[in-house]
BALUMVO-258328 format. One record per residue (C-alpha): residue number from 0; residue in one letter; x, y, z. Coordinates in pm, whole numbers, plus 50000, padded with zeros to 5 digits. Example, Ala and Ser with C-alpha at 12.3 -4.5 7.8 and 13.67 -1.06 7.14 Angstrom:
REM residues 2
<node><k>0</k><r>A</r><x>51230</x><y>49550</y><z>50780</z></node>
<node><k>1</k><r>S</r><x>51367</x><y>49894</y><z>50714</z></node>
***
This chain:
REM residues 200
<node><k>0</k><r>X</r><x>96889</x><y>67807</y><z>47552</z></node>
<node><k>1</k><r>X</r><x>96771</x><y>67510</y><z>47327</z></node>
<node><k>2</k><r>X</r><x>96487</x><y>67514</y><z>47087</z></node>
<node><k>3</k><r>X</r><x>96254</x><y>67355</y><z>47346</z></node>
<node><k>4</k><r>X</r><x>96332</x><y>67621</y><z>47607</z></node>
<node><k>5</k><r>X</r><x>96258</x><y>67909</y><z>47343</z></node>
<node><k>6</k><r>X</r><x>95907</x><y>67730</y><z>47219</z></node>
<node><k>7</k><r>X</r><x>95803</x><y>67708</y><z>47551</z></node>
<node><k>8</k><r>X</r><x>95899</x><y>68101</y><z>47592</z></node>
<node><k>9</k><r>X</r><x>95749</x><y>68211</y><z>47321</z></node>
<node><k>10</k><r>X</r><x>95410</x><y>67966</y><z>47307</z></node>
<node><k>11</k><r>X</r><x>95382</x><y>68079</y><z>47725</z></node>
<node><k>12</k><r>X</r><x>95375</x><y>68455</y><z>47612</z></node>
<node><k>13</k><r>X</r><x>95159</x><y>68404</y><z>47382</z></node>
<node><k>14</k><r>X</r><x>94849</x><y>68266</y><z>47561</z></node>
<node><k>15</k><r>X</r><x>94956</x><y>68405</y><z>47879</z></node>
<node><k>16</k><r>X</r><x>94721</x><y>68775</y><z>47767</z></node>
<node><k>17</k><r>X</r><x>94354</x><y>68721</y><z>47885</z></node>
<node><k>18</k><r>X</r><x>94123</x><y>68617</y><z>47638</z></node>
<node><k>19</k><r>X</r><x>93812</x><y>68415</y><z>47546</z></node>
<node><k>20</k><r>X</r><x>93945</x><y>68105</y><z>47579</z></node>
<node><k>21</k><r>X</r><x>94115</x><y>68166</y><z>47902</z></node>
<node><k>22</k><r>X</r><x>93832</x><y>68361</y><z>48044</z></node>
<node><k>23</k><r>X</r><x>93606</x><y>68038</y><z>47986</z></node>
<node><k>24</k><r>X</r><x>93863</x><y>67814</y><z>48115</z></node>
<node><k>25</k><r>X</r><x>93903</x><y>68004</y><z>48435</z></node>
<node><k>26</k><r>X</r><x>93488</x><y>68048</y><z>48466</z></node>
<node><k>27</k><r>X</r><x>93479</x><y>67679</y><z>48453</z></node>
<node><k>28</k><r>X</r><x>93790</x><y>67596</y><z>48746</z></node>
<node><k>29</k><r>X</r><x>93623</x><y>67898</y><z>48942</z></node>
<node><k>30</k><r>X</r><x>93268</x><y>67666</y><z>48885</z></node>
<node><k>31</k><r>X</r><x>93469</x><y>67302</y><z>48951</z></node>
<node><k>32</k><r>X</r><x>93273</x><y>67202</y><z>48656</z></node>
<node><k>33</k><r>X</r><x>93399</x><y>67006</y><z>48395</z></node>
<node><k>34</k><r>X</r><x>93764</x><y>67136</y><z>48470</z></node>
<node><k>35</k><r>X</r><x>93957</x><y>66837</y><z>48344</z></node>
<node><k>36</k><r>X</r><x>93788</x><y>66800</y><z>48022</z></node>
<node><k>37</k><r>X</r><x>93812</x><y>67142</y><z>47918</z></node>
<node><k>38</k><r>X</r><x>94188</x><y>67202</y><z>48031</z></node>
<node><k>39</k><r>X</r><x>94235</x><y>66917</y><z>47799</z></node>
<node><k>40</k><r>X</r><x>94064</x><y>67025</y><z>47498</z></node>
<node><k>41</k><r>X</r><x>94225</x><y>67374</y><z>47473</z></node>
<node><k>42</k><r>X</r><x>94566</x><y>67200</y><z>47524</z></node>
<node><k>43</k><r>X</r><x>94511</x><y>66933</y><z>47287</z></node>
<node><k>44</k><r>X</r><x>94355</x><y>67222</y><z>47044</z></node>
<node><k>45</k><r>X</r><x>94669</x><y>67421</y><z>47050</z></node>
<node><k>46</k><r>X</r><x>94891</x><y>67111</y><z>47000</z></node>
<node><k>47</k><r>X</r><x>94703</x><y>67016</y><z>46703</z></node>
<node><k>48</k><r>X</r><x>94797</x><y>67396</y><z>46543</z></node>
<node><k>49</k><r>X</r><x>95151</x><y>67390</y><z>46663</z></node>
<node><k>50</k><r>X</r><x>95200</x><y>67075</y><z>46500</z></node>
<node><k>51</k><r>X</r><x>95028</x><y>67236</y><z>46167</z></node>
<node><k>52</k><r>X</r><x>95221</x><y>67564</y><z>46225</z></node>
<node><k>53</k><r>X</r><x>95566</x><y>67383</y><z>46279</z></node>
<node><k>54</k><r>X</r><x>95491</x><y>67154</y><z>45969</z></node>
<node><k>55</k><r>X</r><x>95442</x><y>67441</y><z>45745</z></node>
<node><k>56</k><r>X</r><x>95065</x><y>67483</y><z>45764</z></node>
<node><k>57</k><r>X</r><x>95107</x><y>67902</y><z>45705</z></node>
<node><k>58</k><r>X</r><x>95174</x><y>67880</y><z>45371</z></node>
<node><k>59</k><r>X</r><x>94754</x><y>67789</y><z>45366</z></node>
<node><k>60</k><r>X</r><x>94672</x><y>68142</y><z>45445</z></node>
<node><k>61</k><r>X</r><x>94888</x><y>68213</y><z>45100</z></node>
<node><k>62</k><r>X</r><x>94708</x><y>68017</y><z>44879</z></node>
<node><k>63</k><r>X</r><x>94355</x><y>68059</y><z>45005</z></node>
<node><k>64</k><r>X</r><x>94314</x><y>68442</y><z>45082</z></node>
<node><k>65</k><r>X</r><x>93999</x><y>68443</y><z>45131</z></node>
<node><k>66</k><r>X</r><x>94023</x><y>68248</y><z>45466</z></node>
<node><k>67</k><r>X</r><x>94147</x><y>68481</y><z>45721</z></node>
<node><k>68</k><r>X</r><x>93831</x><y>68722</y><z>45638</z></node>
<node><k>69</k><r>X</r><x>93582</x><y>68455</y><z>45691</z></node>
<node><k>70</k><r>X</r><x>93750</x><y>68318</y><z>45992</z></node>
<node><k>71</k><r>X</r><x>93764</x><y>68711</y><z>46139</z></node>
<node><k>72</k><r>X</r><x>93420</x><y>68698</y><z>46069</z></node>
<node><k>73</k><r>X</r><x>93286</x><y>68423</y><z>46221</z></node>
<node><k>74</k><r>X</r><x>93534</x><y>68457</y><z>46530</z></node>
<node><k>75</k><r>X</r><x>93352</x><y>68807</y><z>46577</z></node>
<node><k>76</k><r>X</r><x>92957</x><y>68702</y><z>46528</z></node>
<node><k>77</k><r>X</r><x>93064</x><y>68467</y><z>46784</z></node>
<node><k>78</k><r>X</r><x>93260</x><y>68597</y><z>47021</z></node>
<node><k>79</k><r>X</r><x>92979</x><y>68948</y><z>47011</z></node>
<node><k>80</k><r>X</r><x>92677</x><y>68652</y><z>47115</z></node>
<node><k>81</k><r>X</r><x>92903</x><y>68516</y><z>47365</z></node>
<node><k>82</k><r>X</r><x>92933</x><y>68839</y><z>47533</z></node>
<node><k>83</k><r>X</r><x>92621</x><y>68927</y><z>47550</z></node>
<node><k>84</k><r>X</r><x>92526</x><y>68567</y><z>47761</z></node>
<node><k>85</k><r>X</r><x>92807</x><y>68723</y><z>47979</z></node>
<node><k>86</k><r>X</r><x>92638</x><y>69046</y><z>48014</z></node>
<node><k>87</k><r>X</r><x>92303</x><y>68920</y><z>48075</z></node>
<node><k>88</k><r>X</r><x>92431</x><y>68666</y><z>48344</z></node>
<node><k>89</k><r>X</r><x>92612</x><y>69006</y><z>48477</z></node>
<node><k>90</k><r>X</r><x>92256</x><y>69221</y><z>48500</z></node>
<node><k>91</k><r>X</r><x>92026</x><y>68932</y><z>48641</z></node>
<node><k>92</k><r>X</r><x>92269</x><y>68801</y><z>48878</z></node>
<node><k>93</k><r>X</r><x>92193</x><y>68525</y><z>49089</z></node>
<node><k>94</k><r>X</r><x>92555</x><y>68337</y><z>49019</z></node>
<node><k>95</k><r>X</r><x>92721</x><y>68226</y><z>49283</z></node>
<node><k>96</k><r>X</r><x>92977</x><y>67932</y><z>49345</z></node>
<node><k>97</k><r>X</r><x>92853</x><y>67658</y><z>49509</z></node>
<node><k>98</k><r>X</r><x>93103</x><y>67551</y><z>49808</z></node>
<node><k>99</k><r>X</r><x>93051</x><y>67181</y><z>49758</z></node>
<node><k>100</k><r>X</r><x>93160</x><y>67257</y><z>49381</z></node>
<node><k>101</k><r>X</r><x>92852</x><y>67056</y><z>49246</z></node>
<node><k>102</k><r>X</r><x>92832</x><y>67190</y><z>48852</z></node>
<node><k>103</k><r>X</r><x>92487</x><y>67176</y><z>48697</z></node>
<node><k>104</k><r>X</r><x>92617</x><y>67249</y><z>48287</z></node>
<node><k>105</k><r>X</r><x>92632</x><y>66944</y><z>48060</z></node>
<node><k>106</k><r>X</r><x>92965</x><y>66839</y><z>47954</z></node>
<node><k>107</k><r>X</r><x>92872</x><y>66836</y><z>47604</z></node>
<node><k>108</k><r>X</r><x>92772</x><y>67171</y><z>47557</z></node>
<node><k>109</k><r>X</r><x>93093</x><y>67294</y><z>47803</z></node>
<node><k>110</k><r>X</r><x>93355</x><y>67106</y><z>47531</z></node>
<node><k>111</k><r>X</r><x>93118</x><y>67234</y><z>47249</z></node>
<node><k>112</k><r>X</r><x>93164</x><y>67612</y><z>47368</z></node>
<node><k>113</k><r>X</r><x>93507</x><y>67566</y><z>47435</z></node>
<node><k>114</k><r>X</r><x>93578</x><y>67414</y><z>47084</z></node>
<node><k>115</k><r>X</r><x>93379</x><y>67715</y><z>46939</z></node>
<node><k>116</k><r>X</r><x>93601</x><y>67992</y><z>47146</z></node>
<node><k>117</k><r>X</r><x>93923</x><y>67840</y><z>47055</z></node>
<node><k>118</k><r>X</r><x>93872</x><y>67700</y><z>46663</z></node>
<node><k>119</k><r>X</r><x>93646</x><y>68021</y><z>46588</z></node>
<node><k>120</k><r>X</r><x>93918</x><y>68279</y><z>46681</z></node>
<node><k>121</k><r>X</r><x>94151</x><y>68415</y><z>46419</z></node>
<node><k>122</k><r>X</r><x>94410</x><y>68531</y><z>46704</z></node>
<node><k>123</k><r>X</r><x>94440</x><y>68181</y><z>46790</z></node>
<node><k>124</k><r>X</r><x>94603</x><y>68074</y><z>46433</z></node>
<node><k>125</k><r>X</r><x>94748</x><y>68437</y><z>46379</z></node>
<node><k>126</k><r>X</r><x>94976</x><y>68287</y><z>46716</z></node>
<node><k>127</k><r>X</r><x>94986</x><y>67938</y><z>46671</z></node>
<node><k>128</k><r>X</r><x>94990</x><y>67849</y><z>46368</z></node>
<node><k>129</k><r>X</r><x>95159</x><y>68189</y><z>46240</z></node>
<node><k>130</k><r>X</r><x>95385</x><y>68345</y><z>46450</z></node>
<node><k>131</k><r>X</r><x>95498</x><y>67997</y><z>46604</z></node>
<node><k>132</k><r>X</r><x>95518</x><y>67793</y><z>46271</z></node>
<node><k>133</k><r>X</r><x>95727</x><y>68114</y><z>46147</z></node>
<node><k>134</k><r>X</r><x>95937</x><y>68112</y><z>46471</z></node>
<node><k>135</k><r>X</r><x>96010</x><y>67747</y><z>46464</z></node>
<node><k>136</k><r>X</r><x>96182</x><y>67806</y><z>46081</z></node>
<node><k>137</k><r>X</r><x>96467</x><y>67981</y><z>46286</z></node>
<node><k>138</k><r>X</r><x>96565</x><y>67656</y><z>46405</z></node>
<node><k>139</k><r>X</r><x>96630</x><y>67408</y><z>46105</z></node>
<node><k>140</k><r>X</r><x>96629</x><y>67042</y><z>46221</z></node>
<node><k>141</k><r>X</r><x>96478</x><y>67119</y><z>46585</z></node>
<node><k>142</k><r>X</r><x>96175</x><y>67265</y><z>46456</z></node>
<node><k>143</k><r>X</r><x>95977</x><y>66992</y><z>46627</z></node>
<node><k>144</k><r>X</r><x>96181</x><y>67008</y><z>47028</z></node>
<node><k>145</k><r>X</r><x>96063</x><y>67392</y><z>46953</z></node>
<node><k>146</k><r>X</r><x>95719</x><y>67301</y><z>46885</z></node>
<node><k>147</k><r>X</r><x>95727</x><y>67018</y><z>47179</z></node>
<node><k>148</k><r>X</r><x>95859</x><y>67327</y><z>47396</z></node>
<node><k>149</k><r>X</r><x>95568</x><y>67515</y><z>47270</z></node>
<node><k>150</k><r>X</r><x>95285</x><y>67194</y><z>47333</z></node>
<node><k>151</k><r>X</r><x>95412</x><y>67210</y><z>47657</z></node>
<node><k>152</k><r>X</r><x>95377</x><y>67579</y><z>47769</z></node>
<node><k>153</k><r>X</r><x>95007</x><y>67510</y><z>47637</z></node>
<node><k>154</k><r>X</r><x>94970</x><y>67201</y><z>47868</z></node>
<node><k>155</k><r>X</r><x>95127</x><y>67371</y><z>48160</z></node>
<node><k>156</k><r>X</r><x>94926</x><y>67730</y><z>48114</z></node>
<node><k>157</k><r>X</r><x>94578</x><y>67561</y><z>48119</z></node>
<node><k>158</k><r>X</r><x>94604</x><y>67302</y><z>48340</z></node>
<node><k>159</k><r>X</r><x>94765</x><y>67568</y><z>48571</z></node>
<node><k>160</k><r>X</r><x>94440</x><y>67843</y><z>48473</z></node>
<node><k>161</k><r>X</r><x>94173</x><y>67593</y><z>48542</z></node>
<node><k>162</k><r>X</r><x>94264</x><y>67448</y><z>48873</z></node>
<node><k>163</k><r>X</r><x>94454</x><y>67743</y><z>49004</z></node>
<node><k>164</k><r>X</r><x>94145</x><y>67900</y><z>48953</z></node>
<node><k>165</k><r>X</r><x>94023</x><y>67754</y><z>49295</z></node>
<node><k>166</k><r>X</r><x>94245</x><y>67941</y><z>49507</z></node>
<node><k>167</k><r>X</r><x>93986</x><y>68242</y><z>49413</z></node>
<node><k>168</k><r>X</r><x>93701</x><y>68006</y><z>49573</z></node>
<node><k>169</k><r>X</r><x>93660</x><y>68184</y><z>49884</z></node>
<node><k>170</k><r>X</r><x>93607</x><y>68540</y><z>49708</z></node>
<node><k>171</k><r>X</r><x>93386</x><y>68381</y><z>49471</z></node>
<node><k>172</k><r>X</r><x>93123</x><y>68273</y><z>49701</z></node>
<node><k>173</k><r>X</r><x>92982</x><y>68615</y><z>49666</z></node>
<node><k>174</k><r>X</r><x>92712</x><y>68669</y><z>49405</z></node>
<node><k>175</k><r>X</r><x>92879</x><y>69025</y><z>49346</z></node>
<node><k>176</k><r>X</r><x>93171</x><y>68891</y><z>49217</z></node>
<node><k>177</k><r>X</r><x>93026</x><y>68640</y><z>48971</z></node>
<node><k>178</k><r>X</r><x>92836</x><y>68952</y><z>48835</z></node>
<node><k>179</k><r>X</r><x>93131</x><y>69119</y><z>48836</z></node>
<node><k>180</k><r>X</r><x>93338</x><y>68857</y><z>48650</z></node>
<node><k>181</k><r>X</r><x>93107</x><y>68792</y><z>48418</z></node>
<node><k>182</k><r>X</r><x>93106</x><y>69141</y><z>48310</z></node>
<node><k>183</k><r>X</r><x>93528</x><y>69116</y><z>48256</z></node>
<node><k>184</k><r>X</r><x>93449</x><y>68823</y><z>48072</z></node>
<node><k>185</k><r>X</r><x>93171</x><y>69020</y><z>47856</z></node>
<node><k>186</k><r>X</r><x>93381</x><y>69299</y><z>47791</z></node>
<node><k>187</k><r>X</r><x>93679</x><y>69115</y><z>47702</z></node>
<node><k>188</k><r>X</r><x>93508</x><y>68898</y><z>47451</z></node>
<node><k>189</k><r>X</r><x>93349</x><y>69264</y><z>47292</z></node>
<node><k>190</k><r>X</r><x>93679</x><y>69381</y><z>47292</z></node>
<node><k>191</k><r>X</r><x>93827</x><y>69075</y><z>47092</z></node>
<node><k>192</k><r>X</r><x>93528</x><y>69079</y><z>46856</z></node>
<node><k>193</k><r>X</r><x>93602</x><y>69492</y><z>46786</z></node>
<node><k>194</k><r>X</r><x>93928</x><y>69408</y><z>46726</z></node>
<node><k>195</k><r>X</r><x>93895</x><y>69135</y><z>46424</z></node>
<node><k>196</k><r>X</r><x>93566</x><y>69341</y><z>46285</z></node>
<node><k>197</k><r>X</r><x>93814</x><y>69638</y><z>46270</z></node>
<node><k>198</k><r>X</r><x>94121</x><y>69401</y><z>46154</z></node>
<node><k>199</k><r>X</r><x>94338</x><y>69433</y><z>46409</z></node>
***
C-alpha cells in the first residue's frame, strides 16, 4: 500500500463516526438546502488542517498549553446550545421535507454554523491535525501523497454524506422522523459536549 492509500485509510476512519459536523451535513442533503456549499466547506476545512497537521502544525499544542482547554471549552458551550435548537425543533415538531426540495435557511448563516461545528471542535484537530500530522511522520518524504490520500477521503466522505443523504427522502417526508432525527442529532451533539467538558 502507498502513503496515499494509507492517508486515505486512516483520514476515512476517522470522520467516518457520527458527529456534529456530519450530523449537520446530512440534515442539510436530507433538506436539499445549501448541499454543495456546505459539502465544500467541511472538505476544504479539513484540508486546510491536514495540510497544518502534515507540515508539523502539532508541535503548537506544545508550546501553547493553554489552547486545547479553551478550545474544549468553547467546542462544548457550543456544541450544548446547538443541541438544545435540536431538541426544541424535536418537541415542537412541525419539520418535514419538502418534496420539491425548496430550502427556506440563508446560505450565510448555513456556512456560518457549519464553520462553527467544525473549527469549534477539539476532536476535529485531536484527528486532523494530531493523529494525522503524527501518522504522516511514519512516512519521511511522502508525507504530503499521505496527506493528499487523507484530503481526499475528506472530499469523498462529505460529498458522499450530503447527497447520499437523498436516498432517505422518501422516509423523510414524515414529520415523525424529522422529530426523530433531530433528537439523534441533539443527543449526539450533548454527548460530544460531555465528552470534552469531562476531557475525554
Amino acid at each position: 500500500m502507498t502513503a496515499a492509500l494509507f492517508g486515505f485509510s486512516l483520514g476515512f476512519s476517522l470522520i467516518l463516526a457520527i458527529g456534529a459536523q456530519n450530523a449537520f451535513v446530512l440534515r442539510q442533503g436530507l433538506r436539499r438546502e445549501h448541499v454543495l456549499p456546505i459539502a465544500l466547506t467541511c472538505a476544504v476545512s479539513d484540508a486546510a488542517l491536514i495540510a497544518a497537521g502534515v507540515s508539523g502544525f502539532a508541535a503548537l499544542t506544545d508550546t501553547l498549553p493553554r489552547l486545547a482547554p479553551l478550545m474544549r471549552w468553547l467546542g462544548a458551550t457550543f456544541l450544548l446550545g446547538y443541541g438544545a435548537l435540536a431538541f426544541r425543533r424535536a418537541w415542537t415538531g412541525g419539520a418535514a421535507l419538502n418534496a420539491a426540495g425548496q430550502g427556506t435557511g440563508s446560505l450565510r448563516r448555513a456556512v456560518l454554523t457549519c464553520l462553527a461545528l467544525t473549527w469549534l471542535n477539539p476532536h476535529v484537530y485531536l484527528d486532523t491535525v494530531l493523529l494525522i500530522g503524527a501518522a504522516a511522520t511514519r512516512w519521511p518524504g511522502q508525507e504530503w501523497a499521505f496527506g493528499a490520500g487523507a484530503v481526499t477521503a475528506s472530499f469523498v466522505f462529505f460529498f458522499a454524506l450530503a447527497y447520499g443523504a437523498r436516498l432517505l427522502a422518501p422516509v423523510m417526508a414524515r414529520p415523525g422522523a424529522w422529530r426523530v432525527l433531530d433528537a439523534g442529532i441533539g443527543a449526539v451533539m450533548w454527548a460530544i459536549a460531555a465528552g470534552l467538558i469531562l476531557g475525554q
